[in-house]
N, C-alpha and C positions, 0 to 999 in steps of 0.2 A: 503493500500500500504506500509507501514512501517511494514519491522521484528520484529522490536523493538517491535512493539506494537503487531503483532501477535501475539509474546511468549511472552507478559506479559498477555494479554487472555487467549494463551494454557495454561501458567501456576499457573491462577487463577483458569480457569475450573478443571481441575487437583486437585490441594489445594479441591475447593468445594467438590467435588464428592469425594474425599477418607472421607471429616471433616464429608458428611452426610452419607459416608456408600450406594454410590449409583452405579449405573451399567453402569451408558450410561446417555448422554449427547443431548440434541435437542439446534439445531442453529437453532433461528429462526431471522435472519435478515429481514427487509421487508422495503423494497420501496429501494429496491439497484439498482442502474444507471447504463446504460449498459457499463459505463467505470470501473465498477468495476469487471466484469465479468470476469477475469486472476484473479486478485486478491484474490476474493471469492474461486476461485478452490483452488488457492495456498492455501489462509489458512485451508481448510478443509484437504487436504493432509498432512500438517504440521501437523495437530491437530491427524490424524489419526495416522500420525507415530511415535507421544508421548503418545497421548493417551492410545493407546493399549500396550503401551509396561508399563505404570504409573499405568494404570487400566487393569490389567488380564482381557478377558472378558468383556470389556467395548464395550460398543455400541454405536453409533454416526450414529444423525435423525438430519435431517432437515425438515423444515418447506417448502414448497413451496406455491407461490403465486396461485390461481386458474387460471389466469393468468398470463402469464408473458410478461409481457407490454413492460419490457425493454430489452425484452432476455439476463435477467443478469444472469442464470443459468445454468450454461452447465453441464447439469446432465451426460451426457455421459465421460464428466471428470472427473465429483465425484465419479464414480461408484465404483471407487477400494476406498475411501475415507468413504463413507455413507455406513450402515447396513442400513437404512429404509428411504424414503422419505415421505412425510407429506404430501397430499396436501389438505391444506385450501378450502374447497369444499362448502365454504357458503359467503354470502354479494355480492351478485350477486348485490341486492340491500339493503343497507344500512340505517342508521339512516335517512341522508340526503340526499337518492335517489329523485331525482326530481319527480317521478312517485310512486307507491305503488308494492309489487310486490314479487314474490320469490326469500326467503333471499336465497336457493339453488335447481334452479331450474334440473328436473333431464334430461329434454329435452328444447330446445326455441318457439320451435312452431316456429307460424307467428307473435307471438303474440311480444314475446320477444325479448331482443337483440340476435346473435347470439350466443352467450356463454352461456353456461352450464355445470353442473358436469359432462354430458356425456362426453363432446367433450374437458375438463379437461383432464380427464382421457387417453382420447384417445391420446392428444397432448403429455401428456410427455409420454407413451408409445412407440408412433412413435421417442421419440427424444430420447431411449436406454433405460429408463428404466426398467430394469428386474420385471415383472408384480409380483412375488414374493417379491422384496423391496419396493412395492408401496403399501403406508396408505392413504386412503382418510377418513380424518376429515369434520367431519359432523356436522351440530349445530343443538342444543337443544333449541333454540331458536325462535323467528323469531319476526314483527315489530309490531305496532300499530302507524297507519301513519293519522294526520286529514289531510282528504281528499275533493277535491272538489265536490265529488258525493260517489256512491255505485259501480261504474264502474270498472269492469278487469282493472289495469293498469295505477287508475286514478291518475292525477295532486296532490301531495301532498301540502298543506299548513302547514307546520313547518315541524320538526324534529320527525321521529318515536321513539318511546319509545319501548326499547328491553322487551319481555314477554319468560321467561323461559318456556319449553315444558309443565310442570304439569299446569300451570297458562290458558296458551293456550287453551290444550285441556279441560278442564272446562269452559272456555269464549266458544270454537268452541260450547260444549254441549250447553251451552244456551243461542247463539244467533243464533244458524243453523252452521253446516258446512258443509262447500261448497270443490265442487272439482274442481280445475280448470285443463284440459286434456292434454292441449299442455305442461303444467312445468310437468306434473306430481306433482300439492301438495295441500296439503288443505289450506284453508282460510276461515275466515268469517267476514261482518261488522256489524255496528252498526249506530246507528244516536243518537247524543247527544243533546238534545233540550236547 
């Protein structure tokens, strides 16, 4: 909410990106409150109309939430502001999901909560954005959760531990991998004795 501090960020960003010789700039703010939502417009405008003129050719991405919980984004503001939007299209379920589950499911089923990358997708679509400015970020990722059973969806007991995709798909290879229909993604378990 302060100018002050706006344009001491435009003009750090700025600084940054000419010191590394770079093109384009990604915001990614996350967990912004829906009282910030003028706010964020304003400063992405402010930045657009410095930026581009500081950096020829410079480009400006935002990050967006897979959802947005707090409706702090009002992409159809940003649109003359933002070349590309981002969206975070994974941690559907996370380290410390209470259940096991897809980190980016591509449908919910029955199984799942309603959310999914599909209906991501679809939501900021319907809220203006031009399907040509839209990125959906994808993880290379996904969990190893101790679980109460071997079951779809089961009760976790602790904290998952992130497995990079190469790591993954060689665990998938030799413990079985499995499909699961309604997320559309793979999975496999294991039993620890």
């Amino acid at each position: 909410g302060s100018p002050v501090n706006r344009a001491r960020l435009i003009d750090s960003l700025i600084a940054l990106v000419r010191l590394r010789d770079g093109d384009g700039v990604n915001i990614d703010f996350e967990a912004v409150p829906a009282s910030q939502r003028a706010n964020l417009s304003t400063f992405l405008r402010e930045l657009a109309g410095r930026f581009r003129g500081a950096v020829p050719g410079g480009r400006i991405s935002i990050a967006l939430p897979a959802v947005d919980w707090s409706d702090a984004f009002d992409v159809a503001a940003m649109q003359g502001s933002v070349d590309l939007f981002i969206i975070m299209g994974y941690d559907f379920h996370w380290s410390g999901a209470p259940n096991a589950g897809p980190v980016a499911p591509r449908n919910s089923g029955k199984i799942w909560s309603p959310y999914d990358v599909t209906r991501s997708v679809n939501s900021y679509l319907a809220k203006g954005i031009a399907p040509e400015k839209l990125c959906l970020g994808v993880p290379y990722y996904g969990y190893e959760w101790p679980t109460a059973d071997s079951s779809i969806g089961a009760a976790t007991r602790g904290a998952g531990t992130a497995v990079v995709y190469s790591t993954a798909k060689v665990r998938a290879a030799e413990r079985g991998r499995r499909w699961e229909p309604q997320s559309a993604t793979p999975y496999y378990t294991y039993r620890v004795d």
